[in-house]
N, C-alpha and C positions, 0 to 999 in steps of 0.2 A: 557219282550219280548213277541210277540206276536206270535201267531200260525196262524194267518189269512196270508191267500195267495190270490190273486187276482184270479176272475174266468178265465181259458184258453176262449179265444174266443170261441165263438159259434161256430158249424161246419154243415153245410147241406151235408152229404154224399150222394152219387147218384150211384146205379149200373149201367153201362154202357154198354152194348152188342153191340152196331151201330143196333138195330132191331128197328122197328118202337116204338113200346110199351118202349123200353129204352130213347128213343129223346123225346117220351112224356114227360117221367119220368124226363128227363136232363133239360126240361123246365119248370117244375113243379119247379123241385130244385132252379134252380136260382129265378124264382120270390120269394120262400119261402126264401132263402138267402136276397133277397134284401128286403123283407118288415121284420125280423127279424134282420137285419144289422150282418148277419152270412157269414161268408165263405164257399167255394164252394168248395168242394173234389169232382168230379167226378173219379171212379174208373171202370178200365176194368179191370175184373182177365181173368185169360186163364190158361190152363191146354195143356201139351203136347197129341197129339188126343192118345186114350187109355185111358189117368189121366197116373198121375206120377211113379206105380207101371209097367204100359207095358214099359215107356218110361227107366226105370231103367234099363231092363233087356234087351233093346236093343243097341247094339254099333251105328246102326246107328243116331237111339233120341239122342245121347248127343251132337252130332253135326248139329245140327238142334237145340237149344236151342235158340238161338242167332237168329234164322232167326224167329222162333215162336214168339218170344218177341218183335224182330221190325216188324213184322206182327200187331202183337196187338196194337204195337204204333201206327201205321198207322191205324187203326180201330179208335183208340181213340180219334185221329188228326182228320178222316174224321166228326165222330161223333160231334165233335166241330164245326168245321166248318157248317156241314149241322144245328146247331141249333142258335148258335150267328153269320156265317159269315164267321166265322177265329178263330184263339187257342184264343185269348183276349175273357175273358168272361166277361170284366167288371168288376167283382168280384173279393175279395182277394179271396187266396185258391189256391188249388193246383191237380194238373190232374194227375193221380196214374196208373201206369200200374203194376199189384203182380199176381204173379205167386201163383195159388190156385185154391182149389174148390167155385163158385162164394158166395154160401150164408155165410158158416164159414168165409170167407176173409171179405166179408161186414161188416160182424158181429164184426170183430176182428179191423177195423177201426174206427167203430162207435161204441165205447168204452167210451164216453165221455156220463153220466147221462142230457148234456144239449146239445149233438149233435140230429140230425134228422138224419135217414135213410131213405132215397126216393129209391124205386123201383117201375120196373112197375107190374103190373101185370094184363097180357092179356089173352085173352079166350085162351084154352088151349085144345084140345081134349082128348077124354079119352083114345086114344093108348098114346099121346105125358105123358098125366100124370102119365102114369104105368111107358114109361121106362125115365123119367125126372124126379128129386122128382125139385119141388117150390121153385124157390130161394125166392120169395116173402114168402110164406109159411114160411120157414125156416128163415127166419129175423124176420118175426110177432113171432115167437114162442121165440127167443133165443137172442134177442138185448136188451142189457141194456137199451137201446133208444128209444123215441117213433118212430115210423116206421108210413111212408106215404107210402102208397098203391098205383098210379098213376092207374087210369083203361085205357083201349085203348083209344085213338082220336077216334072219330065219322067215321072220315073217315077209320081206321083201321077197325072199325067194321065192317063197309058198306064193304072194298075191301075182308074182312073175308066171307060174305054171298052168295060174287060171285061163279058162275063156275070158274075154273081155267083156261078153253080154253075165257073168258072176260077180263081175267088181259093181259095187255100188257108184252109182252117177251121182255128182256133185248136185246141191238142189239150187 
C-alpha cells in the first residue's frame, strides 16, 4: 500500500480590503489563477472597530457582530463586482469573509506549500506606517507560501500625488 496522496489543488489567495491597491491585487490574482489553472480564494477579514479585546468587553459589540459581518460581506460582494462585473469570477474557488486580524488570517489560509498569497501593497505614509503595521509586510515575513506583492495601478499612483481639494468628492 501506498503513502502517495494526490496534490490538493493549487490555491491563489488574495487579501481583499474593497481599497483601490486590494482590486489591483484581486486582478492580479485571477490572471495568476488562470495561467496557473489555480483556484481563487479571495478573502476579506474584518475585526470589530477596537479589534476583538474592546469588542469583548463591550455589551453593546456583541450585538453588532452580525451587522459587522454582513458589512463585510457586502465589501467583499462590492469588491467582486467592481473587478469581474458580478460574484462569478470565472474561476473555481471560493470568496472568504473571517473574522481576524488581516495578515495572521491570510497567513493562516494560505497554508498550502503550493498556494500563492496575493496582496497589494501600496505607498503608505510614514504617520499611516507607525500606527498600521503591513499586512503585506507581514505575509512576506510569515507565509509558508510564496507571497505576490501587487504595487499600486498607475492610476492609484497618479490620484496619490494629487492635492486632495483635485480629487472629486463622493455626491
Amino acid at each position: 500500500m501506498s503513502d502517495y496522496r494526490p496534490p490538493s489543488a493549487a490555491r491563489v489567495v488574495v487579501g481583499v480590503s474593497g481599497s483601490l491597491g486590494s482590486l489591483t491585487a484581486l486582478g492580479q490574482a485571477a490572471r495568476e489563477a488562470r495561467c496557473r489553472g489555480a483556484e481563487l480564494w479571495p478573502v476579506l477579514t474584518w475585526e470589530p472597530p477596537g479589534g476583538d479585546l474592546a469588542a469583548r468587553r463591550s455589551p453593546v459589540a456583541a450585538g453588532m457582530v452580525e451587522e459587522w459581518e454582513r458589512l463585510a460581506s457586502e465589501r467583499l460582494v462590492g469588491a467582486l463586482r467592481e473587478v469581474f462585473g458580478g460574484t462569478d469570477t470565472g474561476i473555481s474557488g471560493q470568496a472568504l469573509v473571517a473574522r481576524g486580524v488581516p495578515g495572521p488570517t491570510l497567513v493562516r489560509f494560505a497554508d498550502r506549500e503550493n498556494d500563492i498569497l496575493v496582496v497589494g501593497a501600496g505607498r503608505r505614509s510614514r504617520l499611516h506606517r507607525a500606527l498600521s503595521p503591513s499586512v503585506s509586510r507581514y505575509c512576506l515575513a510569515h507565509a509558508p507560501c510564496p507571497v505576490l506583492a501587487v504595487p499600486p495601478s498607475p492610476l492609484q499612483t497618479a490620484l496619490a500625488g494629487l492635492p486632495s481639494r483635485h480629487l472629486p468628492r463622493p455626491s
